[in-house]
NULUMKE-804424 format. One record per atom (N, C-alpha, C): atom name; residue number from 1; residue in three letters; x, y, z. Coordinates in Angstrom, 2 decimals. Last residue first. Layout:
N
<CA NUM ala <X Y Z>>,
...
END
This chain:
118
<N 118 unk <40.84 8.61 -10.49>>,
<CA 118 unk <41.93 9.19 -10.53>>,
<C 118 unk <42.85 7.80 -9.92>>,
<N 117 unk <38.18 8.84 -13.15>>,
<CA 117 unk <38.82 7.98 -12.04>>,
<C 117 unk <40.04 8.14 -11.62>>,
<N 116 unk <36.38 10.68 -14.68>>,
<CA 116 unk <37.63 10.38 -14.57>>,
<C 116 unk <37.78 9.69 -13.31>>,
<N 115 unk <33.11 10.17 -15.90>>,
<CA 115 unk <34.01 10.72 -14.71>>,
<C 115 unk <35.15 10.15 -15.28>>,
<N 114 unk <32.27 11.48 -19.55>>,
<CA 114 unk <32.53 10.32 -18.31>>,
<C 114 unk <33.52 10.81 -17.37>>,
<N 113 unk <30.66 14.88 -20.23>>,
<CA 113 unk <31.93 13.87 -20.47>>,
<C 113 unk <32.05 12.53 -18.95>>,
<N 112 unk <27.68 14.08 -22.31>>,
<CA 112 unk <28.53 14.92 -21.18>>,
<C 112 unk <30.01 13.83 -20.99>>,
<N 111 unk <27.14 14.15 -25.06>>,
<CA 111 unk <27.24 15.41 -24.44>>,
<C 111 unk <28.42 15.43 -22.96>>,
<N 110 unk <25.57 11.62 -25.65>>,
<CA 110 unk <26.40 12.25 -26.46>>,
<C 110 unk <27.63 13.59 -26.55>>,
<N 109 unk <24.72 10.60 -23.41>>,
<CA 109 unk <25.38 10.30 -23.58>>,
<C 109 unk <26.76 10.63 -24.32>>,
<N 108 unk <22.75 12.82 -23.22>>,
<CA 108 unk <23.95 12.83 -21.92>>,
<C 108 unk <24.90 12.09 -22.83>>,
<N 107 unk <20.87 12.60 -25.38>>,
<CA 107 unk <21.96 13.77 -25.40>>,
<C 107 unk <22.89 13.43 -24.03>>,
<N 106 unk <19.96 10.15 -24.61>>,
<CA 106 unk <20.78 9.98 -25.57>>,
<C 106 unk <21.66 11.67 -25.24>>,
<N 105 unk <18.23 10.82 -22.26>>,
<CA 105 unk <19.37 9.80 -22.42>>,
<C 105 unk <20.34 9.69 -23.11>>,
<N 104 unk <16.53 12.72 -23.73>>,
<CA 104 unk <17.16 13.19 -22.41>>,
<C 104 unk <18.54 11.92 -21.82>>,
<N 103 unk <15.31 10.23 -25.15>>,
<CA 103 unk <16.10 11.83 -26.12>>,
<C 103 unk <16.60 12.33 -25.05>>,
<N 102 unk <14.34 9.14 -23.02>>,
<CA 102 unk <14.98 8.54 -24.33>>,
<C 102 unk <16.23 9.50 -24.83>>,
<N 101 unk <12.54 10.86 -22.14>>,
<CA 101 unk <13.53 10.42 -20.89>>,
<C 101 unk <14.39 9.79 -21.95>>,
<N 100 unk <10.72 11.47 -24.60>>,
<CA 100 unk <11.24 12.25 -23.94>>,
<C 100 unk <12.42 12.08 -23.08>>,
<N 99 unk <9.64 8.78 -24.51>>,
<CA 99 unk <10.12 9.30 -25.75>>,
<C 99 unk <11.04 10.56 -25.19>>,
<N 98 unk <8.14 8.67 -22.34>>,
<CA 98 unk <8.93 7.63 -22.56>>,
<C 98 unk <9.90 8.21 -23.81>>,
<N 97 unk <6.19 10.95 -22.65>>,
<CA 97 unk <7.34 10.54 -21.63>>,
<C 97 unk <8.41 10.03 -21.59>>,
<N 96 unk <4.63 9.58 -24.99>>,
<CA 96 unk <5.43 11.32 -25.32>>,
<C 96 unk <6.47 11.10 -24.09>>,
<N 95 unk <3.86 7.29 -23.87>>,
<CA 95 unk <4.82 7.13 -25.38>>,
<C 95 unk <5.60 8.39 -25.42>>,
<N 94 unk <1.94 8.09 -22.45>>,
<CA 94 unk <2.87 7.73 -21.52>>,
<C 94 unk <4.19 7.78 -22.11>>,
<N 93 unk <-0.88 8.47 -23.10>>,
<CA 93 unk <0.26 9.87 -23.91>>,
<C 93 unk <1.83 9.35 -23.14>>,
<N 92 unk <-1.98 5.69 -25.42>>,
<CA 92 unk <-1.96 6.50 -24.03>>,
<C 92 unk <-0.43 8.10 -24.40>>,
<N 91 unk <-2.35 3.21 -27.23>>,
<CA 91 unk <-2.85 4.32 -27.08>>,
<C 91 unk <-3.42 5.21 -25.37>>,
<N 90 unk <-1.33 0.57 -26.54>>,
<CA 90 unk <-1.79 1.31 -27.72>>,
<C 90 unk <-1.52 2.70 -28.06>>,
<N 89 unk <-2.21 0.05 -23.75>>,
<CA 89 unk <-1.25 -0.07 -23.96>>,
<C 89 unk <-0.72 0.42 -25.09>>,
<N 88 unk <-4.74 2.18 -22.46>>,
<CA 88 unk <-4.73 1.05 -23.44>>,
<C 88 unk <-3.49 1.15 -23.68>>,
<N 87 unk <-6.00 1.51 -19.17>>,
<CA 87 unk <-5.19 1.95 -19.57>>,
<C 87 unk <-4.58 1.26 -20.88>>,
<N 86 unk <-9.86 2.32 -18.31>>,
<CA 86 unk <-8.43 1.53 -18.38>>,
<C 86 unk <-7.59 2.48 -19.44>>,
<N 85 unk <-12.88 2.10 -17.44>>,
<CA 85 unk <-11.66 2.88 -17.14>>,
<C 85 unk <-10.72 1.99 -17.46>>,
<N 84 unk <-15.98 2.27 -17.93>>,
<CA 84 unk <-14.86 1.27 -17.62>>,
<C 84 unk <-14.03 1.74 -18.35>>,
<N 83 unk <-19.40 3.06 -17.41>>,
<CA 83 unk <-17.73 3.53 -17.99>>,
<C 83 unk <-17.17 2.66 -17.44>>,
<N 82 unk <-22.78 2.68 -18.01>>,
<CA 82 unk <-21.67 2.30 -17.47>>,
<C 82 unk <-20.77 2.74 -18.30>>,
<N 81 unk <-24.65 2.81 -20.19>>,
<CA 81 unk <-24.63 4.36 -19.19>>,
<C 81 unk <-23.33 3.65 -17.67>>,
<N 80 unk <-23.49 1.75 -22.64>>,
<CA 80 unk <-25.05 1.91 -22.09>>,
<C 80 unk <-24.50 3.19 -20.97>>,
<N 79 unk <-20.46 1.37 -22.23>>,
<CA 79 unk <-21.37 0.76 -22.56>>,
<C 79 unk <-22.32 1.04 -21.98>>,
<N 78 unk <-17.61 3.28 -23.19>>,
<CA 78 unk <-18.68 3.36 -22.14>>,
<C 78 unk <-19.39 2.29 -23.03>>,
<N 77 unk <-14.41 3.43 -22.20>>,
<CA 77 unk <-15.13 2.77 -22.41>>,
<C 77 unk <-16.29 2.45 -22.12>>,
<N 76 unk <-11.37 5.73 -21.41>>,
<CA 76 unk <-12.88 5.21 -20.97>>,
<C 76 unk <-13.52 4.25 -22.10>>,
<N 75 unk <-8.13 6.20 -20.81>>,
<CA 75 unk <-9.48 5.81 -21.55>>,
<C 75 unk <-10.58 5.53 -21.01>>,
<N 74 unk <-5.43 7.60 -19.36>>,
<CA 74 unk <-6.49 6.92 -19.02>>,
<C 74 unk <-7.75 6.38 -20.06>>,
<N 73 unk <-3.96 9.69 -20.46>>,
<CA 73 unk <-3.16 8.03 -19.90>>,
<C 73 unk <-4.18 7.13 -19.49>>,
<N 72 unk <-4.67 11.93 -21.06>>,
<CA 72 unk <-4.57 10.56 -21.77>>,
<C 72 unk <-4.06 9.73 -21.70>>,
<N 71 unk <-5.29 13.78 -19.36>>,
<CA 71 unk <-3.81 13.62 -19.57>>,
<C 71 unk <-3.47 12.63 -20.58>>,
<N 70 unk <-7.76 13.34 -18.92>>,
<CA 70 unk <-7.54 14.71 -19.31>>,
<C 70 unk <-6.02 14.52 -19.98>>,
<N 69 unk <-7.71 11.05 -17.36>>,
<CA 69 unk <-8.33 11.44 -18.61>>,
<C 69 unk <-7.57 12.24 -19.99>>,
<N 68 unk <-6.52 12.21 -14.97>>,
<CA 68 unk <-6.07 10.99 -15.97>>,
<C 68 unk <-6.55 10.80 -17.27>>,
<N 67 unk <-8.54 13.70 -14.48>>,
<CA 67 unk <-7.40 14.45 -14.54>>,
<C 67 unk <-6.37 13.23 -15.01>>,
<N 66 unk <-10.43 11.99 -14.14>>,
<CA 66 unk <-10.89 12.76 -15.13>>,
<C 66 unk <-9.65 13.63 -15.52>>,
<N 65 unk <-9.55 10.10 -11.68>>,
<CA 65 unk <-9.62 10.04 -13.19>>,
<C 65 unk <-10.18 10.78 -14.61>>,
<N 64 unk <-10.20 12.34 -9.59>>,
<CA 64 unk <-8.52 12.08 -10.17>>,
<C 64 unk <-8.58 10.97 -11.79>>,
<N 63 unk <-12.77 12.15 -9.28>>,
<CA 63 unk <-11.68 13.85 -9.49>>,
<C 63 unk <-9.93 12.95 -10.57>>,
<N 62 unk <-13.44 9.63 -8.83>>,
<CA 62 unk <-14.17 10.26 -10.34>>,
<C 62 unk <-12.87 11.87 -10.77>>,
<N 61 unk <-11.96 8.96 -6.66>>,
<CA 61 unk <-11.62 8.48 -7.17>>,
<C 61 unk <-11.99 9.30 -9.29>>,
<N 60 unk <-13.54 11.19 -5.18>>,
<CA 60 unk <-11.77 11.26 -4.70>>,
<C 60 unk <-11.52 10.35 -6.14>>,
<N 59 unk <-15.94 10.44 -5.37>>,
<CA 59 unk <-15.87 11.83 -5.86>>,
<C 59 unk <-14.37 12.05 -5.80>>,
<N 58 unk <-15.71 7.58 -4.29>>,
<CA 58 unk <-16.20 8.02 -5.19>>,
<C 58 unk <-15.79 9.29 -5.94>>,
<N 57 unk <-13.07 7.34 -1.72>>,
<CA 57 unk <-14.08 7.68 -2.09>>,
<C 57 unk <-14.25 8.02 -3.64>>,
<N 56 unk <-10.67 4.83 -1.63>>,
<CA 56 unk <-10.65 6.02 -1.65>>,
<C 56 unk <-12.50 6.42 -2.28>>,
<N 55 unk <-9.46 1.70 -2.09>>,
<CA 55 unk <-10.24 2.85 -0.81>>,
<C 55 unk <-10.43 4.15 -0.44>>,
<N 54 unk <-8.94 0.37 -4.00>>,
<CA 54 unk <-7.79 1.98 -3.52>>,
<C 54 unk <-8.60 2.41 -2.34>>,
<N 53 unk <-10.59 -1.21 -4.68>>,
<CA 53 unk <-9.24 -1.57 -4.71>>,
<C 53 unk <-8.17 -0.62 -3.88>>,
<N 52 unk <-12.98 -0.17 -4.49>>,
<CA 52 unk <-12.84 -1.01 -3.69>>,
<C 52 unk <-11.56 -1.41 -3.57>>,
<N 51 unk <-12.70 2.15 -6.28>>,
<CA 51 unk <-12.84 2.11 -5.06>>,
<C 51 unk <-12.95 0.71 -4.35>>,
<N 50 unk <-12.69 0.17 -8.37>>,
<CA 50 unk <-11.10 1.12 -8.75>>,
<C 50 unk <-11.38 1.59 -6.66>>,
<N 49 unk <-15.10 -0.25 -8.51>>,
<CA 49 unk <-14.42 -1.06 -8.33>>,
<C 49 unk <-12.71 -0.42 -8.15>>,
<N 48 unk <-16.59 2.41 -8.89>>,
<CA 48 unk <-17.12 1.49 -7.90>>,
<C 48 unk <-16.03 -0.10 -7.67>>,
<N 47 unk <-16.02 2.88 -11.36>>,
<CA 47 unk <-15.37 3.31 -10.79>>,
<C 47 unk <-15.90 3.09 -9.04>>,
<N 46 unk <-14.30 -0.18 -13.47>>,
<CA 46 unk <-15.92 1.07 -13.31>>,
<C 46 unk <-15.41 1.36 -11.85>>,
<N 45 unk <-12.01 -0.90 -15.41>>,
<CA 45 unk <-12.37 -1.10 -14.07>>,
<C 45 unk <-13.79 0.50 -14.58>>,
<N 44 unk <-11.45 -3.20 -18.35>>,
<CA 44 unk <-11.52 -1.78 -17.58>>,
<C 44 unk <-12.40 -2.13 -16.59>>,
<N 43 unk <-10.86 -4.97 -20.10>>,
<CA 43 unk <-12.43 -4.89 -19.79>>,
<C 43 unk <-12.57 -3.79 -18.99>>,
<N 42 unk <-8.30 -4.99 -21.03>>,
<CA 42 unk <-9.15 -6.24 -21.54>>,
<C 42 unk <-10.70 -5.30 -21.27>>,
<N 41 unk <-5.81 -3.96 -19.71>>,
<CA 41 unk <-6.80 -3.30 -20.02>>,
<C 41 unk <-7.92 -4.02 -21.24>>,
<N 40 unk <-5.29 -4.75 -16.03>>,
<CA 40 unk <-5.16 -5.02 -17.49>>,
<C 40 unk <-6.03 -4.34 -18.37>>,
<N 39 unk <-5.35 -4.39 -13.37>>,
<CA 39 unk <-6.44 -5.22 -13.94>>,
<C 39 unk <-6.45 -5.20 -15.17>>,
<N 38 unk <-2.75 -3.48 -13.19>>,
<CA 38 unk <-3.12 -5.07 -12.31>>,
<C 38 unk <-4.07 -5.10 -13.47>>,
<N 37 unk <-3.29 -0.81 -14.04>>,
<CA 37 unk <-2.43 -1.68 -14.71>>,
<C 37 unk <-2.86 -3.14 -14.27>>,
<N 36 unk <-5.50 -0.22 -12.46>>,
<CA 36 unk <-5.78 -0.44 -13.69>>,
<C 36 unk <-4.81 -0.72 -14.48>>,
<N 35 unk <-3.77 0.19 -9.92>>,
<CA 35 unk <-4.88 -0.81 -10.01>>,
<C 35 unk <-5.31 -0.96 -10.97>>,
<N 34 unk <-1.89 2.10 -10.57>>,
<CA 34 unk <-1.60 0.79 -10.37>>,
<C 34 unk <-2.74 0.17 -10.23>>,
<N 33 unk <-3.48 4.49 -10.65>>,
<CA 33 unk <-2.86 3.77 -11.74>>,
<C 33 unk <-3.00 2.52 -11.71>>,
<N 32 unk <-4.64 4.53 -8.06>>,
<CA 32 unk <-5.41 4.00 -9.37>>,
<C 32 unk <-4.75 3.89 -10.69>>,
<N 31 unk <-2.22 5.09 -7.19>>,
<CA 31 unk <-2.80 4.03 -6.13>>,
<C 31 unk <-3.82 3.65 -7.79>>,
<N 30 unk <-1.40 7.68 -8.60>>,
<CA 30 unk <-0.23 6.50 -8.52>>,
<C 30 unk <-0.95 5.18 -8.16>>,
<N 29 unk <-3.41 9.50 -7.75>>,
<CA 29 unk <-3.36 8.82 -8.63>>,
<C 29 unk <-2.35 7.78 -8.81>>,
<N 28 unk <-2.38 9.71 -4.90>>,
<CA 28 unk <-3.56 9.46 -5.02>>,
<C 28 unk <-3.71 8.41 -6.48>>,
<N 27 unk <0.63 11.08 -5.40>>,
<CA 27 unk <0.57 9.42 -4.60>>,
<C 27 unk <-1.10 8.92 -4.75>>,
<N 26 unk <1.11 12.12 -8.61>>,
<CA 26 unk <-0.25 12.32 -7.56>>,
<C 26 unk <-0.20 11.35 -6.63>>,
<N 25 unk <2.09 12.35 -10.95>>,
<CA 25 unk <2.93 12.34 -9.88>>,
<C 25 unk <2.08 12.63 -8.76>>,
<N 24 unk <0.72 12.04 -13.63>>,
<CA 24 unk <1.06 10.96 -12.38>>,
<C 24 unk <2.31 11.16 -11.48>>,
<N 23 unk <0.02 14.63 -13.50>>,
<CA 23 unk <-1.04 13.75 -13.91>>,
<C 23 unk <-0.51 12.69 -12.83>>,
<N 22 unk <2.42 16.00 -14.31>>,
<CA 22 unk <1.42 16.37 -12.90>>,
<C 22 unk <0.77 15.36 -13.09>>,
<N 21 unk <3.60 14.58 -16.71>>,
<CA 21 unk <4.17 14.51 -15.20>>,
<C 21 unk <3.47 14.65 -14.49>>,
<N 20 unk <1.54 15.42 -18.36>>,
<CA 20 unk <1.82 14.17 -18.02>>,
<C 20 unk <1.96 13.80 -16.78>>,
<N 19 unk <1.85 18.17 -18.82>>,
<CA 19 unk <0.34 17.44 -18.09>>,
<C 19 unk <0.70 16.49 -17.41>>,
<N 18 unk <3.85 18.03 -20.20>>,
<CA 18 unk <3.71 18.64 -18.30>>,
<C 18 unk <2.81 18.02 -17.91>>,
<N 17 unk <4.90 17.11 -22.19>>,
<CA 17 unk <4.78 16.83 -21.37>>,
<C 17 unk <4.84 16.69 -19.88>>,
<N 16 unk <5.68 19.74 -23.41>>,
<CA 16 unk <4.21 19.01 -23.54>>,
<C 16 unk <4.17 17.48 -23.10>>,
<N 15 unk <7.73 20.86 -22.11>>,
<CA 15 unk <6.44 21.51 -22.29>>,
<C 15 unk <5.33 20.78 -22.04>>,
<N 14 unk <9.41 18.66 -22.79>>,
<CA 14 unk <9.32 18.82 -21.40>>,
<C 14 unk <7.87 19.74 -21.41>>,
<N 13 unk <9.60 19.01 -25.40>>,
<CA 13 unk <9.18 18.06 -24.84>>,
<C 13 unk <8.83 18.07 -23.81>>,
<N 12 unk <10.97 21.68 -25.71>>,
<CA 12 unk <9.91 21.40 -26.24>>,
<C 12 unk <8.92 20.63 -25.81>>,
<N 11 unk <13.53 21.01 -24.27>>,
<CA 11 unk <12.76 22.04 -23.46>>,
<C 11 unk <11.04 22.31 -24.17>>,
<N 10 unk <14.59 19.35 -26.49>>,
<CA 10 unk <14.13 18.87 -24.94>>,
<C 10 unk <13.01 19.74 -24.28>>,
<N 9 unk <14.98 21.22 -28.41>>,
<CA 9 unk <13.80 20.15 -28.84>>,
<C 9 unk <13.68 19.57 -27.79>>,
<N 8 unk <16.85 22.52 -27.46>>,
<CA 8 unk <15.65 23.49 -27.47>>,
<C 8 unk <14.25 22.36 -27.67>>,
<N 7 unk <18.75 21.06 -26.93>>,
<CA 7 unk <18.21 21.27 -25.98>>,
<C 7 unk <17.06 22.07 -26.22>>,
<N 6 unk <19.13 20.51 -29.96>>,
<CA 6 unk <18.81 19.25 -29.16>>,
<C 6 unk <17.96 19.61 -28.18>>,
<N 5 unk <20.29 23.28 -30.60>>,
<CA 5 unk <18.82 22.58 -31.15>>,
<C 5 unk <18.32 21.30 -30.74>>,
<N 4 unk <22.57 22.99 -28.65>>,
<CA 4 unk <21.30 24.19 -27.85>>,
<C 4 unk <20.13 23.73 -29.13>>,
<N 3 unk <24.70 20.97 -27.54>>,
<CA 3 unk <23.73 21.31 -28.97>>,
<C 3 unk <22.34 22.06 -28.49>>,
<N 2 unk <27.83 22.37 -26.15>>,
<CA 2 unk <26.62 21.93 -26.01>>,
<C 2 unk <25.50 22.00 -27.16>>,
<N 1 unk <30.90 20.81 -26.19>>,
<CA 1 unk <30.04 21.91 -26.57>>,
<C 1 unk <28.58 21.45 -26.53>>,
END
C-alpha cells in the first residue's frame, strides 16, 4: 500500500527543489561547477578566472552564475569591488537535494516490493 503523506512530503520536496535541479542541469553550468569544486572553496574563483578555466565568455560565465546564485549553490565573497565565487560546503541549497534523493530512497525501500527471481 502506498503512504500518500510520505508521497505528498516528496512531491513537497521536489517543488522546492526545482530551482535546484534547473540550476545544475545546465552542461554550461556543470563546466563552472566543476571548476569551483577543483578550486575549493578557501578563496573563490573571480570571474575572469572561472573564464580561463571553462572558456566561456564573460557575460556566458556572469549569466550562469547569477542563476547559481540565485539557486544557492553558489556564494559570493566580495572584497572592495572584487567577487570571488565559490561553493561553501556549509552552506549551499545542494543539502535540500541530497535530502530529497534520501527520503526518495528510503520510501522505495520501504514501499516497493523486491524482484522475484524465478
Amino acid at each position: 500500500m502506498k503512504d500518500t503523506e510520505q508521497l505528498n512530503l516528496l512531491a513537497v520536496e521536489f517543488q522546492a527543489c526545482q530551482h535546484i535541479l534547473t540550476a545544475i542541469g545546465n552542461p554550461t553550468r556543470h563546466s563552472i561547477l566543476l571548476t569551483l569544486i577543483a578550486a575549493g572553496c578557501k578563496d573563490g574563483m573571480r570571474v575572469g578566472e572561472i573564464m580561463q578555466n571553462t572558456h566561456l565568455s564573460r557575460p556566458t560565465v556572469s549569466h550562469h552564475i547569477r542563476i547559481l546564485r540565485e539557486a544557492k549553490i553558489v556564494n559570493v565573497h566580495r572584497l572592495g569591488t572584487k567577487n570571488f565565487y565559490y561553493i561553501d560546503p556549509q552552506d549551499n541549497s545542494l543539502f535540500m537535494l541530497k535530502n530529497m534523493i534520501n527520503h526518495i530512497e528510503d520510501y522505495m525501500k520501504n514501499h516497493w516490493e523486491p524482484e522475484r527471481k524465478n
